[in-house]
C-alpha positions, -999 to +999 in steps of 0.1 A: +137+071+052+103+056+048+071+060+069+060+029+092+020+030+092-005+009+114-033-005+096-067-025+106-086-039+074-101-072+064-083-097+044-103-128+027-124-136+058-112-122+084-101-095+100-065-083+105-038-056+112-004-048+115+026-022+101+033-014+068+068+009+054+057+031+031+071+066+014+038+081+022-002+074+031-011+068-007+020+042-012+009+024+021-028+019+011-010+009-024+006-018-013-021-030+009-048-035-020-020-054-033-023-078-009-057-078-010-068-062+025-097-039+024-085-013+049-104+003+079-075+024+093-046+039+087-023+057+103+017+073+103+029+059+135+065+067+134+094+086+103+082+115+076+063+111+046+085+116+015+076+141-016+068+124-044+087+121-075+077+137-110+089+102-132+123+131-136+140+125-108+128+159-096+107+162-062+076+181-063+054+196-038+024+173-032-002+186-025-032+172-013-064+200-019-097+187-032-106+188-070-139+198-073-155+169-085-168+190-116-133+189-131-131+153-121-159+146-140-145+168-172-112+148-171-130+116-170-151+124-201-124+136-220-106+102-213-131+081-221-140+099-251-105+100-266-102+060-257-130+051-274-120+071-309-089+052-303-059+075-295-029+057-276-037+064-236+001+080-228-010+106-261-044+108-244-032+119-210-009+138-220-034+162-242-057+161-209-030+176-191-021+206-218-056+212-215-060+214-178-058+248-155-067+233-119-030+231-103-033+202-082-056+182-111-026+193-133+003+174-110-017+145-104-021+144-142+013+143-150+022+118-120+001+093-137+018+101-170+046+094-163+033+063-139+017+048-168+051+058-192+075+037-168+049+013-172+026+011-141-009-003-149-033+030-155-056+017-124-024+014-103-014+052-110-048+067-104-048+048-068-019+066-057-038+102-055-067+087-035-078+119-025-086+125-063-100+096-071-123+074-045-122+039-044-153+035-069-136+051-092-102+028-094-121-002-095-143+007-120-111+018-137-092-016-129-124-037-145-120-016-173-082-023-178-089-063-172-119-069-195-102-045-223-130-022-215-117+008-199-145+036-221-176+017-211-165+018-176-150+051-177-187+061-196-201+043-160-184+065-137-196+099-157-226+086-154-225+077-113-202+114-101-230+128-127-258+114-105-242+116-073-236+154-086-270+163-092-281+146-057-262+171-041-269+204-062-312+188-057-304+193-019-285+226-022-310+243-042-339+229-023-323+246+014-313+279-008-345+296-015-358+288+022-323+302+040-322+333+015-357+342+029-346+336+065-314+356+061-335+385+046-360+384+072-334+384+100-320+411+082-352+430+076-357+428+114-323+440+130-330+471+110-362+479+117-351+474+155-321+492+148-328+520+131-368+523+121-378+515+161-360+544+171-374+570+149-407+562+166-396+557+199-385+594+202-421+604+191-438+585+222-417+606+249-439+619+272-473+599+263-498+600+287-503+570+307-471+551+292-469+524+266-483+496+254-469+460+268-463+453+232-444+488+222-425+490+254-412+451+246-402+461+217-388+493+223-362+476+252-356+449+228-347+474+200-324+492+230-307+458+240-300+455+202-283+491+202-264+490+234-228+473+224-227+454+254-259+442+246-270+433+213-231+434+205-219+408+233-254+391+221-236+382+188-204+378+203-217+349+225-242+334+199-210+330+171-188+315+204-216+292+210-217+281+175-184+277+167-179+256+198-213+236+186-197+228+152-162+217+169-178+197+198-197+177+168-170+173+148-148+165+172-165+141+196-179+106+185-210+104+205-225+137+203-219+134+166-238+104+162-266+116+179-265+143+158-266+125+128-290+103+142-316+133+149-309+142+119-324+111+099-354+116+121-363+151+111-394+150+091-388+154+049-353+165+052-344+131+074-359+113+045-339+133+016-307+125+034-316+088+039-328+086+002-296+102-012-277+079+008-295+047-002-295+059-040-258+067-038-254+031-024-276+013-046-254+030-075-223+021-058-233-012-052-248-020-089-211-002-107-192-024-086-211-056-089-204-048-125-168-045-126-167-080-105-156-063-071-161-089-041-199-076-020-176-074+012-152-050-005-180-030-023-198-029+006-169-019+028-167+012-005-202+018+001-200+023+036-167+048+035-184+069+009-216+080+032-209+105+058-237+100+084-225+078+115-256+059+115-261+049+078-222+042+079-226+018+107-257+001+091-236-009+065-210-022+090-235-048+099-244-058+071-208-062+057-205-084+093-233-106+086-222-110+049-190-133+065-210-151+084-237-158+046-268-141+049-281-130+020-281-091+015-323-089+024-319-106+056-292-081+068-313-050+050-341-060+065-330-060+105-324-024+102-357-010+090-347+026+105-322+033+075-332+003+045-370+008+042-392-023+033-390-011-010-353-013-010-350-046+007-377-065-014-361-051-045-326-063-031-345-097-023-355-102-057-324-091-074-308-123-053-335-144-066-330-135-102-295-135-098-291-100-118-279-077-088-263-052-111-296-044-130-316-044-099-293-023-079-295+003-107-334+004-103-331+008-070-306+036-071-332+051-102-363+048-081-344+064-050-335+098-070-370+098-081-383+095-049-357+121-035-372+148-066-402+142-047-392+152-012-375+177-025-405+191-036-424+185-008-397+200+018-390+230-005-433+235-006-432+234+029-402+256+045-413+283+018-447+291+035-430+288+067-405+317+062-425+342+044-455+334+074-421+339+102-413+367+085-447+383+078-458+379+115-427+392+130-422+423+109-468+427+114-460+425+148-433+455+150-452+478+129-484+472+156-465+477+177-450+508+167-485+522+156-508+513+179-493+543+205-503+565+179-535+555+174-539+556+214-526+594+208-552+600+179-583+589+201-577+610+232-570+640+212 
């Protein structure tokens, strides 16, 4: 029995929703591309989603983990690369699959096999594993198949997951360096409190005249750390209060907008999250425009792949005010907070020109550039600031710790 799913989207000009049957999620957002509704929401409202079939008449387990986008991009290449030296595409796929050792990348690539062999368009079989391949990705794919093109635009999306690879790995490796030094300094200071404070502490018993202000804080704060229903509930309550953090953001709308929000306005790393985003849309945009996909759909794309509330709802907007024809500057332009005066003037005279897909990819280039250079900047400036935390904290313990026996040393 199949599923019955609700759905909101947007269909020509206007907005609509309704129930759809469907075997599972993927077959429900199947059918409504098909009918050409870009959709906002969906979700199972009443029956069971139904395994899928292997083209044998056998049910498999589907499964529905990630593929690391790495192996995404290894699949593509090797498809595009064997297309364009002119193997047959069921041949092609079905080398890709002998080849490939990720289980879940392995099933979806022998679903689409055998799609493509009972003779389902190739675009049509990669948008049924949706959580494989995004929505850039099949339309890219489905320009390909209609212009007899499908190795340029497979060579177009390498290209893009390349990009929007090395965006991520930039901001990775520019927060690694800075939290490795935190995480040593933290731990270079629980064990001097632990066990180096100790040592000394038993040397000042009995010193004339008591300790230091600075020793004795020290010395309680080292004891705190020691007693297990201090230093131990301490860390107890501090992981609770995380945790619960993390779920309350994840879990509730508002505060995670405002979280995201305060996010965009921290100073250098607000602007290398804004940057990555615009560059990711700018690429988005320019592929799309490319492959002929309608600016209210690939805006709608763009929007769905950014995960911060408050550049996701920018976009919103301007899809809205698209309906209504404004030009694409006018609507960038009334939300200076997230598209900065650069990208909407370059936007503005891509529309003037009448080449958006060139001027989108200059955008998206000038954006990575710019994001190397905050990078640099953030990474030049959190680097200075750990080894100083750290330098200052661990000075201040070993004063501390000394400066009794230098009292000691002068009365003797």
């Amino acid at each position: 029995m199949a599923a019955v799913y609700k759905y909101k989207g947007i269909q020509g000009n206007q907005y609509t929703d309704g129930k759809v049957e469907a075997l599972n999620k993927d077959e429900a957002a199947f059918k409504l591309k098909e009918d050409k509704i870009i959709i906002t929401s969906l979700e199972r409202v009443s029956g069971e989603e139904v395994e899928l079939d292997d083209g044998a008449g056998k049910k498999v387990k589907r499964i529905k983990k990630k593929v690391p986008i790495h192996e995404v991009i290894a699949f593509t290449k090797k498809l595009e690369t064997m297309i364009r030296a002119g193997l047959p595409i069921l041949e092609t796929i079905s080398m890709i699959e002998k080849q490939t050792i990720n289980p879940t990348l392995k099933q979806v690539i022998t679903q689409i096999h055998n799609d493509v062999e009972s003779g389902t368009p190739l675009s049509d079989s990669f948008a049924k594993h949706s959580y494989v391949f995004n929505n850039v990705y099949i339309n890219l794919l489905r320009a390909g198949e209609s212009s007899g093109k499908v190795d340029l635009f497979l060579s177009k999306l390498v290209i893009g997951m390349e990009k929007d690879e090395k965006i991520r790995s930039s901001i990775k490796g520019a927060l690694t360096y800075p939290i490795v030094l935190l995480v040593v300094a933290m731990a270079v200071i629980i064990l001097m409190m632990v066990f180096v404070v100790p040592v000394f502490q038993d040397m000042f018993k009995g010193v004339p005249g008591g300790l230091p202000a600075t020793t004795q804080i020290v010395v309680d704060i080292s004891e705190f750390m020691r007693n297990p229903m201090g230093g131990g509930l301490l860390a107890v309550v501090f992981m609770a209060i995380s945790v619960s953090l993390s779920a309350l953001v994840k879990s509730n709308y508002k505060i995670r907008r405002s979280w995201h929000k305060f996010i965009l306005k921290l100073p250098l790393f607000g602007e290398l999250i804004q940057k990555s985003a615009l560059s990711k849309i700018a690429m988005i945009q320019g592929n799309l425009t490319a492959a002929g996909v309608p600016v209210i759909e690939s805006l709608d794309i763009a929007a769905t792949s950014n995960d911060n509330i408050i550049i996701k709802e920018a976009m919103i907007e301007v899809k809205k005010g698209v309906f209504s024809g404004e030009p694409l500057s006018v609507l960038f332009e009334k939300n200076p907070f997230i598209f900065p005066a650069t990208f909407t003037a370059m936007t503005s005279v891509g529309e003037r020109t009448g080449n958006m897909e060139e001027m989108f990819e200059s955008i998206a280039r000038y954006y990575e550039e710019e994001m190397d250079v905050t990078i640099t900047q953030l990474t030049s400036m959190l680097e200075p600031i750990m080894i100083v935390f750290m330098g200052v904290t661990v000075g201040f313990i070993l004063v501390a710790m000394y400066t009794p026996m230098f009292q000691m040393g002068q009365t003797l």
